[in-house]
N, C-alpha and C positions, 0 to 999 in steps of 0.2 A: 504494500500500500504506500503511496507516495505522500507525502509532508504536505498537507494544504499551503497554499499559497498564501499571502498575506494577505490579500484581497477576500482571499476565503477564509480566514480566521477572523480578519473583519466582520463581515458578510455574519459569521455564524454568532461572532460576539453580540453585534448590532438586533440580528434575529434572538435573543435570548434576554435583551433590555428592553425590547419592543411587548415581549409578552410579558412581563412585568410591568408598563405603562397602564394598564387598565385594571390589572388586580393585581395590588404587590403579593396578596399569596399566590398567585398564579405556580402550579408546579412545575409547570411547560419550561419556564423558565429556568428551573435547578435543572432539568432535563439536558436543556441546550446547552445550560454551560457544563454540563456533566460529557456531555458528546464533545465539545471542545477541550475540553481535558484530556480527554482521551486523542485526541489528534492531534493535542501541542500541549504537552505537559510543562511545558516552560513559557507558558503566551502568560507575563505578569496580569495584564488588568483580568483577565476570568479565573485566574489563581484567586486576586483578592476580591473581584465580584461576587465569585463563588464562598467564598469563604465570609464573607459579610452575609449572604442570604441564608445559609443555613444556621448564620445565626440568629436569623429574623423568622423566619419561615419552619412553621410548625409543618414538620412530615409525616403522613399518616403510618405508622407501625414504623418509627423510627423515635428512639428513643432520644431523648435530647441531649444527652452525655454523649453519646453517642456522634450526634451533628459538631458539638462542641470540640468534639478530638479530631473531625475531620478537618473542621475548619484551622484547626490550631498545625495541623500536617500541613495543609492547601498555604497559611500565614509563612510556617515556616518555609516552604518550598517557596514561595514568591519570595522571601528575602535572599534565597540561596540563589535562582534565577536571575533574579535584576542586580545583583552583585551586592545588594545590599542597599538598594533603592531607598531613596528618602520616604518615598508612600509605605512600601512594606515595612518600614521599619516601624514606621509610626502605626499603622494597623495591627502590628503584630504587640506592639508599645499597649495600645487601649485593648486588646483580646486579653492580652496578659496583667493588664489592672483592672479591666472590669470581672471576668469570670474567672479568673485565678490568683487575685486577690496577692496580686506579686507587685504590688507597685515598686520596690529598686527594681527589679528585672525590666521596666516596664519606662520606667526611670531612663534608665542608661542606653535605652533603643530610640525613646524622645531626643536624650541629647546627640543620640548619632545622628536621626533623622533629622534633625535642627543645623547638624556641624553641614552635611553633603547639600541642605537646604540653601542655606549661609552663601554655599562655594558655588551653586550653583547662580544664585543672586547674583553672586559678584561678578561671575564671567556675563551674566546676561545684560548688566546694566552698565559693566563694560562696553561689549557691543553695541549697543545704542546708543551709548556717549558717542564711540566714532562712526555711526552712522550719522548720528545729527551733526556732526562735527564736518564727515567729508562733505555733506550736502551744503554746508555754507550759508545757510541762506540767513535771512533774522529770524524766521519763525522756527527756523531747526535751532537756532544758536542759543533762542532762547530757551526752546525746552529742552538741550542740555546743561545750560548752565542751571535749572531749576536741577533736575537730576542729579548731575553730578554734587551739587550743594549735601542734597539729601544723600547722596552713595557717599560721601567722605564723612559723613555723621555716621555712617551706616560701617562702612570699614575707613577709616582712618589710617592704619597702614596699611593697604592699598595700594602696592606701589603702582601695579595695573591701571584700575582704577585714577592715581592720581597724575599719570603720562597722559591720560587720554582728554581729563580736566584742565591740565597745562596745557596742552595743543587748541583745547576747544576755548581757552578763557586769551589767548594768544589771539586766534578766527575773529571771538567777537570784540576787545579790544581796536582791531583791524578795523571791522564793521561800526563803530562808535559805540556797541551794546554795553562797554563796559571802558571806565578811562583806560589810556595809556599805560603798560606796564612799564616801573620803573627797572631801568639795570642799577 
């Protein structure tokens, strides 16, 4: 049998939130992302969709300990899959403080999930800075200098971050947006 395509893992994810739109206990729905499980045991978001629903969704002749172990398997596999994903982390963070009553465990997955959050922030608001930056314009110039204000509140050493605020406060000084930088 060949690896669905990601279009079809799409396709099947998409089909499996669609029957949950009109009845969240819809079963049809644990069904489809159960068949997608099985076709990509490593597709993170129906790891942790799945594993959210069965902690929502009462199954008939399925014991609820029972859901709760699966989900806490499905948790853990989505961390192990996305390398340790900020979503999984944090999912796996509330599974483990709410129904296992493990708040440090639960604890130290927040802070991870907060640290890979953080890093991901700062490369994104990087990139933006020198988008608005290359594009020049005053209306790009000024919503990086608002940006960049808030990203060096945000990470302060930065040093990413603060090449990209130098070049862009350099631009709009040029532009009159901001006086003259002294040497």
């Amino acid at each position: 049998m060949a690896h669905p395509s990601l279009d079809e893992l799409t396709a099947m994810f998409q089909a499996a939130r669609k029957a949950g739109e009109a009845d969240k206990d819809n079963p049809e729905q644990i069904r489809i992302h159960r068949e997608l499980l099985a076709a990509c045991p490593a597709f993170t978001p129906n790891l942790l969709r799945l594993a959210r629903l069965l902690q929502l969704i009462d199954q008939p002749n399925v014991d609820a300990r029972e859901s709760f172990s699966e989900a806490q398997r499905l948790l853990e596999q989505a961390v192990q899959s996305s390398e340790r994903s900020a979503p999984s982390l944090v999912e796996l963070g509330y599974f483990l403080d709410d129904l296992h009553n493990a708040p440090d465990d639960a604890f130290a997955l927040y802070q991870e999930g907060a640290e890979k959050s953080l890093e991901t922030l700062e490369y994104a608001w990087a990139g933006m800075i020198r988008h608005w930056t290359d594009k020049r314009t005053s209306e790009s110039l000024s919503q990086v200098l608002q940006l960049g204000e808030r990203a060096l509140k945000v990470f302060p050493d930065s040093e990413r971050i603060l090449y990209y605020v130098t070049d862009a406060r350099r631009y709009a000084a040029q532009q009159g947006l901001l006086p003259p930088e002294e040497d």
